[in-house]
C-alpha positions in Angstrom: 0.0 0.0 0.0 1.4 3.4 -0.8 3.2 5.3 1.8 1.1 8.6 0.9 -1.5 6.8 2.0 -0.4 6.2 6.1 -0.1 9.9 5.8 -3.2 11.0 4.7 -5.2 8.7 7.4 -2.8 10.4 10.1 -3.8 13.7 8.8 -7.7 12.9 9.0 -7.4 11.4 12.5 -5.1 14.5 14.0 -7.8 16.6 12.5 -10.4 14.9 14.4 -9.1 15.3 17.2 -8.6 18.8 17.2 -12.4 18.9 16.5 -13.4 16.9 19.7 -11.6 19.2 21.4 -13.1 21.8 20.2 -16.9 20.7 20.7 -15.3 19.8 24.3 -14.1 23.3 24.8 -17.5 25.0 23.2 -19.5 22.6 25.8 -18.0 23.5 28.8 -17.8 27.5 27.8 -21.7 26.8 27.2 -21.9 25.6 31.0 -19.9 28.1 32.3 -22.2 30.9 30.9 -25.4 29.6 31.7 -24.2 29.0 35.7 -23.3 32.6 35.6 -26.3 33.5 34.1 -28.3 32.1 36.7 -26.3 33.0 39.5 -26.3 36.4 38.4 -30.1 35.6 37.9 -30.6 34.8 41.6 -28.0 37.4 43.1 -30.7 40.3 41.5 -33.9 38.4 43.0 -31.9 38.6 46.3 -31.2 42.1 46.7 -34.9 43.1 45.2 -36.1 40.5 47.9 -33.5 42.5 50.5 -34.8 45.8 49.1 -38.8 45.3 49.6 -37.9 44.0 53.1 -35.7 47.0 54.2 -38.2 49.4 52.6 -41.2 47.4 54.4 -39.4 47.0 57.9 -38.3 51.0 57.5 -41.6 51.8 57.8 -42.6 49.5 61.1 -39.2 47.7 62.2 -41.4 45.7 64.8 -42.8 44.0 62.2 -39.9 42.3 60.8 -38.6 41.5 64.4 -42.0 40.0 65.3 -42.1 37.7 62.3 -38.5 36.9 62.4 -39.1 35.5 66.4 -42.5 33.8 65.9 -40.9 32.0 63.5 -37.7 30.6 64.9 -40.3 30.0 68.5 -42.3 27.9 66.3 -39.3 26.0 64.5 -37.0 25.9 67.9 -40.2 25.1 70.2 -40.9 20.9 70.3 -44.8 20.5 70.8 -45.4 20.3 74.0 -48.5 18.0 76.1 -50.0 18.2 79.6 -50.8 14.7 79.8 -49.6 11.5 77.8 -48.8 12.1 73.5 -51.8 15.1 73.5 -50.5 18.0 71.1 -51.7 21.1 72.7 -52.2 24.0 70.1 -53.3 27.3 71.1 -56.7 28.4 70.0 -58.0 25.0 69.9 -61.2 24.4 70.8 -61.5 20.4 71.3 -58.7 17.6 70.7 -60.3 14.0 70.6 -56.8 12.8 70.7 -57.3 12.9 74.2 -59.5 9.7 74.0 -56.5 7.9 73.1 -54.0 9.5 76.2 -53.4 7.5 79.7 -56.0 9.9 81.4 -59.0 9.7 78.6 -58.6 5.8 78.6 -58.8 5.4 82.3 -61.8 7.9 82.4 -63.7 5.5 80.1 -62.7 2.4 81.7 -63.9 4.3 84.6 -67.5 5.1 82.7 -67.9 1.3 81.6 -66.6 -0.4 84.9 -69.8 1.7 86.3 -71.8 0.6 83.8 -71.0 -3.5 84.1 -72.1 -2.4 87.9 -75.5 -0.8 86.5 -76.3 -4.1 84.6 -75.5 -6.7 87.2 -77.3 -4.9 89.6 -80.5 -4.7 87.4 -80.5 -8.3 86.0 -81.3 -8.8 89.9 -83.3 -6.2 90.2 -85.7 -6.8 87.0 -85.7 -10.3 88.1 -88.7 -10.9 90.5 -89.0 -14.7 90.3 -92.1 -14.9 91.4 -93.9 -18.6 90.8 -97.1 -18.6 88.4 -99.5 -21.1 89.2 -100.5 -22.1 85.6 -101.5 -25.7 86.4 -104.5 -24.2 88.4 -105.9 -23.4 85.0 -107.4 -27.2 84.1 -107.1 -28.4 80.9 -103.7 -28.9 79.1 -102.1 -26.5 81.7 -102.6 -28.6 84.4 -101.2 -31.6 81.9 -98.4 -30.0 80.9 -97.7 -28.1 84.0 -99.5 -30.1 86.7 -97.8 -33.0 88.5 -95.3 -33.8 91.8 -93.6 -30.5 90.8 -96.7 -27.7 90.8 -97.2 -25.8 93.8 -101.3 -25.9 94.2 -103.9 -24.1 95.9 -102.9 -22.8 99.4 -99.4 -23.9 98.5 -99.5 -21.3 95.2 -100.2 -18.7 97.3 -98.1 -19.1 99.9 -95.1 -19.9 97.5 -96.1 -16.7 95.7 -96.4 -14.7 98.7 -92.6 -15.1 99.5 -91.8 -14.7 96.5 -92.8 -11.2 96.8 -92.0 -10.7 99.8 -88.1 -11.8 99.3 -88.2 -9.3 96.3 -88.9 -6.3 98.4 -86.1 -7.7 100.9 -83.3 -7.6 98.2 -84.2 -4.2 96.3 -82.5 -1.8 98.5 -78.9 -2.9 97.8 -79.6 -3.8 94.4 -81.3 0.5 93.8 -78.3 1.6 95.9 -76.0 0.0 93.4 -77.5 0.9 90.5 -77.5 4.9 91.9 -74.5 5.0 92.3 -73.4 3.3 89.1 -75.1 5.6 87.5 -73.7 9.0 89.2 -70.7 7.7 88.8 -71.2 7.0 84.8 -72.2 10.4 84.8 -68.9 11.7 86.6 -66.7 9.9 84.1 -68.4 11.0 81.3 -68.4 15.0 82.2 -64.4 14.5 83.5 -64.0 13.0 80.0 -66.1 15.3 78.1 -63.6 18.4 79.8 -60.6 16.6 78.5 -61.8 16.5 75.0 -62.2 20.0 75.1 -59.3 20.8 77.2 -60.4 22.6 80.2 -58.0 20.9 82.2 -55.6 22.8 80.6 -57.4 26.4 80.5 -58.0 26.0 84.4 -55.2 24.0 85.6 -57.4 23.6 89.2 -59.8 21.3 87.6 -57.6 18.7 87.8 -56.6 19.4 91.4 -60.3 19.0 91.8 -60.6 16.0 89.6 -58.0 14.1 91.6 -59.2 14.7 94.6 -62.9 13.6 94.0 -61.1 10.1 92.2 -59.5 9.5 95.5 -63.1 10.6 97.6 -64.7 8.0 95.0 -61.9 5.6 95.4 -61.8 5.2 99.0 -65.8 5.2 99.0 -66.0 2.1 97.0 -64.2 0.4 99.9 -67.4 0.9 101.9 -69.9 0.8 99.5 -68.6 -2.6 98.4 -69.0 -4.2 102.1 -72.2 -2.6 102.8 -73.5 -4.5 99.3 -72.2 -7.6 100.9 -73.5 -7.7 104.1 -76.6 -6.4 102.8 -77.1 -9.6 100.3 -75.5 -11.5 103.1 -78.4 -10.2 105.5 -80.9 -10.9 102.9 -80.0 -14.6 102.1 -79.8 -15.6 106.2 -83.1 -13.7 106.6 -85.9 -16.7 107.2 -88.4 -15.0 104.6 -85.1 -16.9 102.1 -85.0 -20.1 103.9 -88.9 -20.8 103.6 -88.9 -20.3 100.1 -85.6 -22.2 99.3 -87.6 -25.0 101.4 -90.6 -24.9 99.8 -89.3 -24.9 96.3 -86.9 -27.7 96.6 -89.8 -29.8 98.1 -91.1 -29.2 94.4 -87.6 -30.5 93.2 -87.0 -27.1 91.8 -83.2 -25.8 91.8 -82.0 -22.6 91.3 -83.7 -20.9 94.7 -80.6 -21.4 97.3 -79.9 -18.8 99.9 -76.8 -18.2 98.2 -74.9 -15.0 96.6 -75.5 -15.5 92.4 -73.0 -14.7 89.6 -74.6 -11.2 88.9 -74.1 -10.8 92.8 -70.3 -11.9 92.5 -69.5 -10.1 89.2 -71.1 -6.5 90.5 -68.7 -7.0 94.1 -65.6 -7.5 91.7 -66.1 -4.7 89.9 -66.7 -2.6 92.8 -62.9 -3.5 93.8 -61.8 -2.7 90.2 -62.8 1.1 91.4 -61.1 1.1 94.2 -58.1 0.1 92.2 -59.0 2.6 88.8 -60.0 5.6 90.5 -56.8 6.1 92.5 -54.5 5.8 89.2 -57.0 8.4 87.6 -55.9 10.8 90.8 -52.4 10.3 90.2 -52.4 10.9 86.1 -54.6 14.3 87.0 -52.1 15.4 89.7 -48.7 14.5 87.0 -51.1 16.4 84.5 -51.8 19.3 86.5 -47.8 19.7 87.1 -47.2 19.6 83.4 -49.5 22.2 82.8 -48.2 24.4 85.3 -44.9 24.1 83.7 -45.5 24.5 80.2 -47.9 27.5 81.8 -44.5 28.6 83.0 -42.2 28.0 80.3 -44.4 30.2 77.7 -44.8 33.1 80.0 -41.0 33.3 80.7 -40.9 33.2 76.4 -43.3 35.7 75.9 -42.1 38.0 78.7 -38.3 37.6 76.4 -39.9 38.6 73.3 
């Protein structure tokens, strides 16, 4: 191959080169220009920025100075709670949040414990048990319903007479119960209601006063749960009880004993689950109120340094 040739192809490929570097060169220039063209873009929406600020805080510089330290108070300050994970913002006029705290679960175990009390106490109290003499009837009744086990004639009566009489005998613990089941459903529910619209935290001494009726109501279940007892204990030694528990199990019919039910057992062990709830409720108020009182503290000491 001819030497001219080797030449020529050296010629084309040093040429080439020279144009890479070129388009190289040209490129970069390129991005040189267009960084200082934005940077010279921003540097002029800066000082107009600087410029309408100056001229604005010229005319009120409390304005700027204002802005400038409610802002860095609500970037520097963490959010801030008087009881367990509730966010407290100013101006607020409810936070159901508070359901879901320490204090607003308590205060609705505190509502339903009451309630469980209501409901054991009127399953007894709705019950009358009083015996119906359908065999006396004739006819199929007394076929169906007649027999070794149906009290008759003077019997009936006098089965049915106790039976009365043993239901006025056990109402007055039973209505005492239910009273004060109810008040204190009540109670819970206003306590709670004052949480979820955070009163507690507008007038701190609520929950001074809040803890102090939990412990009042704690210590009063003690009582209240041994005067139930000896009440129902009172009632099933009482021989108006031991008649008719004699008389019906001459019939061969059970479920009349002199004895304390599971309505009767349940509504005593939730009477000791107040005396155990209502005290912790006093002690989350009292832990609340000092949190308040602080963060109370802590923003009048920041706005007294603005």
């Amino acid at each position: 191959m001819p030497e001219h040739y080797y030449e020529r192809n050296k010629d084309y490929s040093s040429q080439d080169r020279r144009a890479g570097d070129r388009g190289r060169d040209y490129r970069q220039d390129t991005r040189k220009k267009e960084e200082r063209r934005t940077h010279d873009r921003d540097d002029r929406s800066q000082n107009y920025r600087n410029k309408h600020r100056d001229a604005y805080t010229h005319r009120d510089p409390s304005v700027y100075e204002d802005t400038r330290h409610h802002s860095q108070a609500l970037s520097s300050s963490p959010t801030t709670s008087y009881h367990d994970s509730e966010p407290q913002h100013r101006g607020a006029l409810y936070n159901l949040k508070y359901i879901t705290t320490s204090r607003g679960i308590c205060q609705a175990m505190e509502f339903f414990l009451n309630l469980l009390i209501v409901i054991c106490s009127g399953v007894n109290y709705s019950n009358s048990g009083q015996y119906r003499d359908i065999a006396s009837l004739g006819g199929l009744y007394q076929y169906y319903y007649g027999g070794a086990n149906a009290f008759t004639g003077a019997d009936a009566q006098k089965v049915q007479e106790l039976d009365k009489q043993f239901y006025q005998l056990k109402l007055p613990p039973y209505v005492y119960s239910m009273a004060c089941g109810g008040v204190l459903m009540i109670f819970a529910c206003a306590v709670l209601a004052l949480g979820v619209f955070r009163m507690p935290y507008r007038f701190p001494p609520l929950l001074l006063a809040e803890a102090l009726l939990d412990v009042l109501i704690g210590l009063g279940y003690i009582p209240g749960v041994a005067f139930y007892f000896i009440k129902l204990q009172e009632i099933y030694s009482n021989a108006i009880c031991k008649e008719r528990e004699a008389m019906y199990n001459s019939k061969g019919h059970r479920g009349f004993d002199c004895n304390l039910n599971g309505s009767d057992i349940a509504g005593g062990l939730f009477g000791v689950l107040g005396m155990i709830i209502f005290p912790i409720s006093a002690v989350l108020a009292i832990r609340a109120f000092i949190r308040v009182r602080k963060m109370k503290q802590k923003t009048t000491t920041e706005d007294g340094n603005l």
